[in-house]
N, C-alpha and C positions, 0 to 999 in steps of 0.2 A: 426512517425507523425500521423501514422491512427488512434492513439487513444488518443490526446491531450485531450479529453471532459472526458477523463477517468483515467489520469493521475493521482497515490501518488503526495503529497504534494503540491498540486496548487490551489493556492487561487483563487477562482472561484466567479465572480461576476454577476449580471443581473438577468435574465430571468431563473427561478427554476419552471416554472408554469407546475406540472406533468400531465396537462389535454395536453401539445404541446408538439407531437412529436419531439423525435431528430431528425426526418428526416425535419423536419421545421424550426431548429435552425440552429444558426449561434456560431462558437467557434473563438477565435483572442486570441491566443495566445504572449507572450513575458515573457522572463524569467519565475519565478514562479506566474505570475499572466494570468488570462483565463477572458475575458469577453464573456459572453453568450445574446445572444439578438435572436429574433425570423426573419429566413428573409422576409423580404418586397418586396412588390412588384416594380418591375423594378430592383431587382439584375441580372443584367447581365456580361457575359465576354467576352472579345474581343479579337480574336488573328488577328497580321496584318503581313504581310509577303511584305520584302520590293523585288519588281522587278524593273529593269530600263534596258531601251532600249537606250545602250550605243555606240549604231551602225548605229544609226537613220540614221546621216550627213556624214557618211562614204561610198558617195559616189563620182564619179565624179561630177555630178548634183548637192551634196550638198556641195561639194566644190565650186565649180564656177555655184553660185544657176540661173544666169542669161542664161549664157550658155547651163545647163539643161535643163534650160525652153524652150529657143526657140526649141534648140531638140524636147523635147517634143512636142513641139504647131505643128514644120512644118511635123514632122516625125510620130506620135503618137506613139514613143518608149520612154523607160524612163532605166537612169542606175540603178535605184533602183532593189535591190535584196530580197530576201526574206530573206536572214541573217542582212539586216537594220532592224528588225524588232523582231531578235530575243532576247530574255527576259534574264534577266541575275539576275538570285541571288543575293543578298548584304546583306542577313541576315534577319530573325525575329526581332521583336518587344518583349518584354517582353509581356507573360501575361497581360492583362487590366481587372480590375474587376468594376465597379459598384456597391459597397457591401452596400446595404440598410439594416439598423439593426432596429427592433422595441423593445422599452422596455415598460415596463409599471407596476405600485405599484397594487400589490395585498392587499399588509399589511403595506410595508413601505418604500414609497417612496424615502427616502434619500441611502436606501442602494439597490434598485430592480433598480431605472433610476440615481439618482446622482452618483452613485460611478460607475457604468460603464462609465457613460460621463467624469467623472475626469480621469477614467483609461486610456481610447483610447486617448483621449487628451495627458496624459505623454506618452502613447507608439508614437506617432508621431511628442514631443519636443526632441529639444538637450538638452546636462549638458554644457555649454560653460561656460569660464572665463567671469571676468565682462569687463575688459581691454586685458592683454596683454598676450598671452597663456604662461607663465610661470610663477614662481614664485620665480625665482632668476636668476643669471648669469650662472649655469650651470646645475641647476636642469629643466628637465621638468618637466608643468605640467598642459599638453594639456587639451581640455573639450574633450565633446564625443558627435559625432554625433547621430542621432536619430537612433536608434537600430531596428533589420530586426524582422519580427513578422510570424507566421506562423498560416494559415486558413485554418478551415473546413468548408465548407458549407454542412450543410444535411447528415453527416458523408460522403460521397459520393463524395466530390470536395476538396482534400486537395492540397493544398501548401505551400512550404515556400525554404529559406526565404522569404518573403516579404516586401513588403516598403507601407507605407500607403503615398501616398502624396498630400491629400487631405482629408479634414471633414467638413463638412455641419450638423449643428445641428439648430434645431428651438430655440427661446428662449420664443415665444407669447404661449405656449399652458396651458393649466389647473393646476396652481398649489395647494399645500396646503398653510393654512393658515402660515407655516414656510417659503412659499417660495420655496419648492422642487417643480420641475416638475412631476405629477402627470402620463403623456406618453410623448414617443419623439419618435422621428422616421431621425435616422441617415444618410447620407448619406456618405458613405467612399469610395475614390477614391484609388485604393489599385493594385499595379505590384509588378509581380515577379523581384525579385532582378538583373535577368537575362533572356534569352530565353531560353526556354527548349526545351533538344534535344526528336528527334522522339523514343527513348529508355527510356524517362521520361513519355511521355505519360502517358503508362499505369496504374503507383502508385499513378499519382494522380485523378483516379477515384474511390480510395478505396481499 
């Protein structure tokens, strides 16, 4: 995956502008198609780690909370333990990315910002039936959900699979006289397929 921006046979769309570094760009891959966009500012990632303190009320006091109390109030002792309090694991969170892409027409608008916005668009549609997911009594012939994508930020930040499940695109900014947007600047809400273990780390920094 560390070299999806340099991969045979992958039609590559966006951002060719050779004055911006690759360490500046942005690669989204899916199948044989690679959009390239430059990143923007506010691409952030997020990792969350879920804890919960499932010990809280697992006291006498927080059994019978009335009880405790007066305890406490005439006594100033309390049944709470310091194991009420201990933290308990229940998994990560997938990957969260923030992926701000910018494009923008050197020469020709319809194929540097329209055909990456059409492309990210179909990487984050399904192929669904129009009715009924078959198309007879014993044939299937299921649709397909939106298919996993894999990103490089900056050569230096890879993942995949990923799921894009969010796009934010302008429609108000400068076009030509055809109508193509002229620059956009993308906002893709984009998690790892899954959490990744502490043995994943490190490949995907490069």
């Amino acid at each position: 995956m560390a070299l999806i921006y340099s991969q045979q046979g992958l039609k590559i769309v966006g951002n060719k502008d050779p004055k911006v570094s690759p360490y500046l760009k942005t690669w989204i891959k899916q199948g044989n198609t690679c959009v390239v966009g430059v990143i923007g500012e506010g691409t952030t990632k997020e990792i969350q780690v879920n804890w919960n303190s499932p010990f809280e009320e697992d006291t006498i006091g927080g059994k019978y909370s009335k009880l405790g109390g007066l305890i406490q109030h005439f006594t100033g002792r309390t049944s709470k333990t310091l194991l009420a309090s201990a933290q308990v694991w229940e998994g990560n969170r997938p990957h969260q990315f923030n992926l701000v892409v910018k494009f923008y027409a050197l020469a020709d608008a319809k194929a540097e910002v329209m055909e990456p916005l059409r492309c990210l668009e179909k990487m984050l549609s399904p192929n669904v039936n129009d009715s009924v997911p078959w198309s007879g009594w014993s044939e299937i012939s299921a649709g397909r959900i939106p298919q996993p994508v894999w990103i490089n930020i900056g050569r230096n930040a890879l993942y995949g699979p990923c799921l894009i499940v969010g796009m934010t695109q302008p429609l108000d900014k400068e076009k030509t006289k055809d109508g193509y947007l002229v620059r956009c600047e993308v906002n893709l809400q984009v998690e790892t397929a899954r959490m990744l273990n502490r043995s994943e780390i490190d490949k995907t920094y490069g």
